[in-house]
DRENBA-938247 format. One record per residue: residue in one letter; z, x, y of N, C-alpha, C, O in turn. Coordinates in steps of 0.2 Angstrom, whole numbers, padded with zeros to 4 digits, always signed. Example, Ala and Ser with C-alpha at 12.3 -4.5 7.8 and 13.67 -1.06 7.14 Angstrom:
BEGIN
a+0039+0066-0028+0039+0062-0022+0039+0066-0016+0042+0071-0017;s+0035+0064-0011+0036+0068-0005+0039+0064+0000+0040+0067+0006;
This chain:
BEGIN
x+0000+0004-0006+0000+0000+0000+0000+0004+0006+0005+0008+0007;x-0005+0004+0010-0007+0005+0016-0005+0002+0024-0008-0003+0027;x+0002+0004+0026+0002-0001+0032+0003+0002+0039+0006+0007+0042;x-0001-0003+0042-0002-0003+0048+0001-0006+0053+0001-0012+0052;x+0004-0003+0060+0008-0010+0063+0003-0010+0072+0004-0005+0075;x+0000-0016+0074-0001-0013+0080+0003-0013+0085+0009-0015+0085;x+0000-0010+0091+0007-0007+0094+0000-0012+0104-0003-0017+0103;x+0001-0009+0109-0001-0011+0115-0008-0005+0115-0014-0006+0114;x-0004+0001+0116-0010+0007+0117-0010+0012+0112-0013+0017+0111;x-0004+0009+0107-0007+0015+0102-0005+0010+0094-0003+0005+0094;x-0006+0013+0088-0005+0010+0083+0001+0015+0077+0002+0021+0078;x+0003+0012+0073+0008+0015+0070+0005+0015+0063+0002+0010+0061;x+0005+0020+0059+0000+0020+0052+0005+0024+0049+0009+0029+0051;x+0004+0023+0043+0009+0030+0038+0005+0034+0038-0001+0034+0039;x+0012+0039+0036+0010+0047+0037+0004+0048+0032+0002+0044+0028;x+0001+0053+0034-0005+0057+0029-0006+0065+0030-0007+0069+0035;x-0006+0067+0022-0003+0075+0021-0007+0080+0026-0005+0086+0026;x-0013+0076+0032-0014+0083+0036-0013+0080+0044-0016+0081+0049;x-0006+0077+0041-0003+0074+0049+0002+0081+0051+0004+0082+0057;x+0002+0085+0046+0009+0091+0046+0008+0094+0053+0013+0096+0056;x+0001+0096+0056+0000+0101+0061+0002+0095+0069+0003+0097+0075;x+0001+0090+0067+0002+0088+0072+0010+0085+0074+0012+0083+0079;x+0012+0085+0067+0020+0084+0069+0022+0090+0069+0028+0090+0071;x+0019+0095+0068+0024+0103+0068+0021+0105+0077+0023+0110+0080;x+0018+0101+0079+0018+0100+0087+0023+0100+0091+0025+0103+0096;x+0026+0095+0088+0032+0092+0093+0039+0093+0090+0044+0093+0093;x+0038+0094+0083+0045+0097+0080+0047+0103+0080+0053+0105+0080;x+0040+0106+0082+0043+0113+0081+0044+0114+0089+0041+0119+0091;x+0049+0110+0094+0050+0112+0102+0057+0109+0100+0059+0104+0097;x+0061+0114+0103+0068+0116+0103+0070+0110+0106+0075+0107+0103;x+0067+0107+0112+0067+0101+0117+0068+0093+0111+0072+0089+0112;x+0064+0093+0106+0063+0088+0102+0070+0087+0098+0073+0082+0096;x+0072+0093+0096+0076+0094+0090+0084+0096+0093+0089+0098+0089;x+0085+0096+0099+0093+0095+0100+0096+0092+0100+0102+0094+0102;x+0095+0084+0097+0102+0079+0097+0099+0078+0090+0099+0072+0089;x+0096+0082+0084+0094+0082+0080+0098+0086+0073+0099+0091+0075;x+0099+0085+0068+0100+0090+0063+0097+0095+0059+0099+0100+0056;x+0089+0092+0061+0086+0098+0060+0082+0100+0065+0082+0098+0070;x+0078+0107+0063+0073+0109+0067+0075+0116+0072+0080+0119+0070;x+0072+0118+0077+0066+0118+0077+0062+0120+0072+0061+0126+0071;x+0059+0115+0069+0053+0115+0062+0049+0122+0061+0046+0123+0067;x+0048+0127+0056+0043+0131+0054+0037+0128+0054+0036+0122+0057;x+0033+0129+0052+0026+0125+0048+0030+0123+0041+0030+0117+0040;x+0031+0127+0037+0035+0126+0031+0039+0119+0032+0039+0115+0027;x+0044+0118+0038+0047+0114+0038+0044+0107+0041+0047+0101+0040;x+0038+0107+0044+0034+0101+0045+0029+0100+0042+0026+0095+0043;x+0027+0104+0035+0024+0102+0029+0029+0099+0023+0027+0095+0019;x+0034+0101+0023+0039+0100+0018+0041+0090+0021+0040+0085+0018;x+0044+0089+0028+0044+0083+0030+0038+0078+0029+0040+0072+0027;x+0031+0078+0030+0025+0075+0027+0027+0073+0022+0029+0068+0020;x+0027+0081+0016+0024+0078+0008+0031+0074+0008+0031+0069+0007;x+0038+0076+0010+0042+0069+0007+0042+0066+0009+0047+0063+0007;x+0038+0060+0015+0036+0057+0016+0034+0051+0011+0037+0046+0009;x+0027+0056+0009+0023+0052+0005+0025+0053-0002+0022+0049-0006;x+0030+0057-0003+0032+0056-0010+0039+0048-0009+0042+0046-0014;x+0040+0046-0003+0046+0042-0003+0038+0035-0003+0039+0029-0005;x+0037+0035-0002+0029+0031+0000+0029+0027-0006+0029+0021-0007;x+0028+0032-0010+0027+0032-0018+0033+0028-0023+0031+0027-0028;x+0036+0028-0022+0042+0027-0025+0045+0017-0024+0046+0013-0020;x+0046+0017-0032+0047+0008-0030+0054+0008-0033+0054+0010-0039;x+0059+0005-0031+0056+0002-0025+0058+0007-0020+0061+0012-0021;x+0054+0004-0012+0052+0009-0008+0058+0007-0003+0059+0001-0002;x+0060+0013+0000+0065+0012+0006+0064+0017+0011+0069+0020+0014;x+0059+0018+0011+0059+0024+0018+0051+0022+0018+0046+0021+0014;x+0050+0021+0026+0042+0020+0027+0041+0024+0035+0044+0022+0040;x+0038+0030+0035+0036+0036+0039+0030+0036+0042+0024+0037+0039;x+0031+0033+0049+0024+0031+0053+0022+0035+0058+0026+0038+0061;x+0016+0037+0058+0012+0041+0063+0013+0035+0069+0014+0029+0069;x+0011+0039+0075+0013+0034+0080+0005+0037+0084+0005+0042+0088;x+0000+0033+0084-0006+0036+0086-0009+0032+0093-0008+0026+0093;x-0013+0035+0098-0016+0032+0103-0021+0028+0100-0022+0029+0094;x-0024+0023+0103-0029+0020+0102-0036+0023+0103-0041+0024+0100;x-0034+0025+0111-0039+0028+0116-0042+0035+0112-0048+0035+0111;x-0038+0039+0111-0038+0045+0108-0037+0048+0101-0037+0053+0098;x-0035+0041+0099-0034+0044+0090-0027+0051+0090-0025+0053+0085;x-0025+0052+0096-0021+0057+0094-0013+0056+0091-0010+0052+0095;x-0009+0058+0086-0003+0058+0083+0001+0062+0091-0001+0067+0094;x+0006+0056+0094+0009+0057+0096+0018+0057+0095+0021+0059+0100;x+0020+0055+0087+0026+0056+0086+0028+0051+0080+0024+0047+0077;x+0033+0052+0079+0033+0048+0072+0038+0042+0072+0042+0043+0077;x+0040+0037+0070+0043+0030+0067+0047+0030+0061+0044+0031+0056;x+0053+0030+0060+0055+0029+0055+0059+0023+0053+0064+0022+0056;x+0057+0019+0046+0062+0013+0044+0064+0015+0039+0060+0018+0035;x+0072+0016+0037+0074+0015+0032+0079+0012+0028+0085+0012+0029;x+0076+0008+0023+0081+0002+0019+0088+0005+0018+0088+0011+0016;x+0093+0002+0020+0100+0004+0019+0104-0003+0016+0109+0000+0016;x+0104-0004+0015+0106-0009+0011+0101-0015+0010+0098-0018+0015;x+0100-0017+0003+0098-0022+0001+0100-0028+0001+0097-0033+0004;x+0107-0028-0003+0111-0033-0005+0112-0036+0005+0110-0042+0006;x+0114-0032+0008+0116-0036+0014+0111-0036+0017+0112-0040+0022;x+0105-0033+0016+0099-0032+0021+0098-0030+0028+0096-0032+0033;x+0101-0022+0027+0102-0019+0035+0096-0015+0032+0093-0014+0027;x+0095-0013+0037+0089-0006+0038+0091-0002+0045+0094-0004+0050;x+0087+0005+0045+0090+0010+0051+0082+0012+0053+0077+0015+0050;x+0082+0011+0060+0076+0013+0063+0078+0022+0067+0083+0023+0068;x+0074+0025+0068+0071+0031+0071+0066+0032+0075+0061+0028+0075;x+0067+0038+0079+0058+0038+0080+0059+0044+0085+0064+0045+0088;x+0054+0049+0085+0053+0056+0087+0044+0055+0092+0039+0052+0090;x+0046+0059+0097+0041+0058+0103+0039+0063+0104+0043+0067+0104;x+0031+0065+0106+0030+0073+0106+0033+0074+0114+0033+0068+0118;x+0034+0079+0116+0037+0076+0125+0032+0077+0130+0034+0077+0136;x+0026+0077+0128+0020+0080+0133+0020+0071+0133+0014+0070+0135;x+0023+0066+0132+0021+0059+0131+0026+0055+0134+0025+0050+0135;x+0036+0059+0135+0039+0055+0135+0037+0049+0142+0033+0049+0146;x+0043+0045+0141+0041+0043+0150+0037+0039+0150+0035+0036+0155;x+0034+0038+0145+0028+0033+0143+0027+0026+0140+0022+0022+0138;x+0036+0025+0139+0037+0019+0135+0034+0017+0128+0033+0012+0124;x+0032+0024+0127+0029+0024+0119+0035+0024+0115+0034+0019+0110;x+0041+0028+0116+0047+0026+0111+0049+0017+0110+0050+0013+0105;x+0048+0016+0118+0053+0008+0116+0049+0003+0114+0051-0002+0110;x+0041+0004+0115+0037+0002+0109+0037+0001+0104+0038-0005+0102;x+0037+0008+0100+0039+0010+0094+0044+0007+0090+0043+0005+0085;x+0049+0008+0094+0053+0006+0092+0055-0003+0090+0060-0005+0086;x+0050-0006+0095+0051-0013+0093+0046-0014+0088+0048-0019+0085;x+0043-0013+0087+0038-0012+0081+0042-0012+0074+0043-0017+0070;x+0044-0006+0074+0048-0003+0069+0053-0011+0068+0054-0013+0062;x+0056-0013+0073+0061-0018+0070+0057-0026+0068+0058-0030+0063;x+0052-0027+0072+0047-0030+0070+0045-0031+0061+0044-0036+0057;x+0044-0023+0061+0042-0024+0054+0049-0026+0050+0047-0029+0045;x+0057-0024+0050+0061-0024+0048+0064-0033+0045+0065-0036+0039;x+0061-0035+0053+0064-0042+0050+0057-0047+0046+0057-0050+0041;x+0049-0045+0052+0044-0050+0047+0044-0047+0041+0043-0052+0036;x+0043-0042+0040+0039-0039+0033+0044-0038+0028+0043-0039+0022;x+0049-0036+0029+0055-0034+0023+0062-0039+0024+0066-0037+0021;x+0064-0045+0028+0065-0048+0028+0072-0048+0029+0076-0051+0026;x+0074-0044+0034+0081-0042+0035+0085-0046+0038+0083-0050+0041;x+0092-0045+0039+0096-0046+0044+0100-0044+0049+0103-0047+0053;x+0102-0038+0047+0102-0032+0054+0099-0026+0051+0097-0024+0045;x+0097-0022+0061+0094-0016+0058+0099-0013+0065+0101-0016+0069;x+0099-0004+0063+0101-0002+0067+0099+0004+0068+0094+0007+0064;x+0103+0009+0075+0100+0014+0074+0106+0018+0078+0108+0015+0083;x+0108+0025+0075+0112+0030+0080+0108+0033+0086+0102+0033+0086;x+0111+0036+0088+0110+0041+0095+0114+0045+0097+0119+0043+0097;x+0114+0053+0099+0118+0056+0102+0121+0053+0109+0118+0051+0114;x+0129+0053+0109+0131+0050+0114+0126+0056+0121+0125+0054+0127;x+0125+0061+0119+0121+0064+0128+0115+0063+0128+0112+0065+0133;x+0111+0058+0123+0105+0058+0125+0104+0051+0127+0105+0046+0124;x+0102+0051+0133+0105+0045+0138+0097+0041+0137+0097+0035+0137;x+0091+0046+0135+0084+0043+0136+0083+0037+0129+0079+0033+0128;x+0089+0041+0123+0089+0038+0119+0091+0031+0117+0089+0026+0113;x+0097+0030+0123+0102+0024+0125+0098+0019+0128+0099+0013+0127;x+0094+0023+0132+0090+0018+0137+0084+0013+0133+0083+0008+0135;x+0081+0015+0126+0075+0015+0124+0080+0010+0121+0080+0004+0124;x+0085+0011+0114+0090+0004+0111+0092-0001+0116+0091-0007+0115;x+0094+0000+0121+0097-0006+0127+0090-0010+0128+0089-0016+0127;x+0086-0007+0131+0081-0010+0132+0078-0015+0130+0078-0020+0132;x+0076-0012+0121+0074-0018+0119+0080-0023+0113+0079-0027+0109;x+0086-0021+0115+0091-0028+0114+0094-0026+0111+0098-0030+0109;x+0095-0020+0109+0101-0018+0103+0108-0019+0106+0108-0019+0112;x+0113-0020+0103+0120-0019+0104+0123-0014+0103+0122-0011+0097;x+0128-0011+0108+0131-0006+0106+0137-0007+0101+0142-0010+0103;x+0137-0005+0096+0142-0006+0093+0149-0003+0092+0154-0005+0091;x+0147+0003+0093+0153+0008+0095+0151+0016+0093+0146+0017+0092;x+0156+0020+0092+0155+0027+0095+0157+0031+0087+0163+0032+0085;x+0153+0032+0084+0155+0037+0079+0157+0042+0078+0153+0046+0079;x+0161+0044+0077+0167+0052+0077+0163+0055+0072+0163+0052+0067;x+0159+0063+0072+0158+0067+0070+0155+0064+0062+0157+0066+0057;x+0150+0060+0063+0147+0058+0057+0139+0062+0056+0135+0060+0052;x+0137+0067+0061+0132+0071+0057+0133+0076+0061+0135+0077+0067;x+0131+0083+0052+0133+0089+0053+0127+0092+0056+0121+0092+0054;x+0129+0094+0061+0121+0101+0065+0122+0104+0064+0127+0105+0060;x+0117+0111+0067+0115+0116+0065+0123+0123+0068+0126+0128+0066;x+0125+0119+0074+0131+0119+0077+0140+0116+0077+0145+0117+0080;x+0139+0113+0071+0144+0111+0070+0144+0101+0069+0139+0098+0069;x+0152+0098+0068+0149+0088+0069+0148+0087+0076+0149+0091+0081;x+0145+0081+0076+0142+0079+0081+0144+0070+0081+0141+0066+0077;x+0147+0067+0085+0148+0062+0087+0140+0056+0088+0135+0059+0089;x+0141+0050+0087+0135+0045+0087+0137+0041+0089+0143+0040+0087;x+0134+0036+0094+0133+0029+0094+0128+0026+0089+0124+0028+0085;x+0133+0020+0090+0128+0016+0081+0125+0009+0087+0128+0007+0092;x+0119+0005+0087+0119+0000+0089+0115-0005+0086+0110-0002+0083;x+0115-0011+0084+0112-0013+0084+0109-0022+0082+0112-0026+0085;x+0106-0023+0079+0102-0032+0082+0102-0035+0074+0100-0033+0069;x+0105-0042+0078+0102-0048+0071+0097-0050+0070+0094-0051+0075;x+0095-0051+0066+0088-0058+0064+0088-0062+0067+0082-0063+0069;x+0094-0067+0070+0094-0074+0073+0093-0070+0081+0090-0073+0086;x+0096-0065+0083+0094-0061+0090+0089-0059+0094+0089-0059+0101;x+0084-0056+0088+0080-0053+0088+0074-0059+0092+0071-0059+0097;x+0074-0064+0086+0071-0068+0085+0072-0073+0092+0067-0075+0095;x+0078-0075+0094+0081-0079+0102+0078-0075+0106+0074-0078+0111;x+0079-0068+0106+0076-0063+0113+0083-0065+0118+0083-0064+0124;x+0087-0066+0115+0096-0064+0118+0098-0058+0119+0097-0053+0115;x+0099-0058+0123+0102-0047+0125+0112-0051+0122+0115-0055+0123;x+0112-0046+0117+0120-0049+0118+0125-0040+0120+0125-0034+0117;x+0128-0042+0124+0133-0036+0126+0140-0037+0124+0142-0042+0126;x+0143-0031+0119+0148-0033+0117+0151-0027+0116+0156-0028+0113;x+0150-0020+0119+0154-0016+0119+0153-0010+0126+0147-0009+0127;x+0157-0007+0128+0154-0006+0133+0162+0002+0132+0167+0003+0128;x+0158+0007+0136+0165+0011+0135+0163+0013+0143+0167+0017+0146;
């Protein structure tokens, strides 16, 4: 299965094994990869991300689906989308998404991103999806707020970096939310 999600100016397509040069574009910039656990990517390390991609692609049942995030106008691989199933029985999922930064500023992430939740609840039929953030990446905060997410509070040292733990915001949206187009605000620090 082959999926595609449209977007305004650009389209979201799964990964494909010679997208590696163009995700080791933006992976491999120090700038992409600091509120991150990994990186900055080798070549080695933005080919090894591809092929497990499409080996998680493969796999049924499937709970990781890894999107190229492509222009229209240009056909060009700007950054990548990530959905991944996290619980079935309760039906949550966790969205992602990495930007090349020659693009930020462009409202390509908040796009993206509703997309991704998009496909969470039409296509896989969920009822919360969410997603963390570095409490200092403010560009990250703004992109979840925007399109409705809820703050839900502040995670104490729940991923390890290259540097030591790292603290997260978790935030995120219901089915019946998503769906009203209700901004609900419930936590605030």
């Amino acid at each position: 299965m082959n999926i595609e999600l449209e977007g305004g100016r650009f389209y979201l397509r799964e990964l494909a094994e010679n997208d590696w040069a163009a995700v080791h574009d933006y992976a491999s910039q120090e700038i992409v990869s600091r509120y991150q656990p990994w990186g900055p990517n080798s070549e080695e390390d933005s080919r090894k991300f591809v092929n497990d991609s499409l080996m998680d692609a493969a796999k049924d049942p499937r709970t990781r689906f890894v999107f190229a995030i492509v222009l229209k106008d240009t056909e060009k691989l700007v950054g990548a989308g990530e959905f991944n199933l996290r619980d079935r029985a309760n039906k949550a999922g966790e969205i992602g998404y990495i930007i090349n930064p020659a693009f930020w500023g462009q409202g390509i992430a908040t796009e993206a991103a509703s997309r991704l939740i998009d496909f969470g609840f039409k296509e896989l039929g969920l009822h919360r999806i969410y997603a963390t953030c570095d409490p200092e990446n403010a560009a990250s905060q703004k992109v979840l707020e925007k399109i409705g997410l809820v703050k839900e509070g502040w995670m104490r040292e729940n991923l390890l970096m290259n540097n030591g733990w790292r603290d997260s915001l978790l935030y995120s949206v219901l089915e019946h939310e998503w769906h009203s187009g209700k901004k609900v605000i419930r936590w605030k620090k």
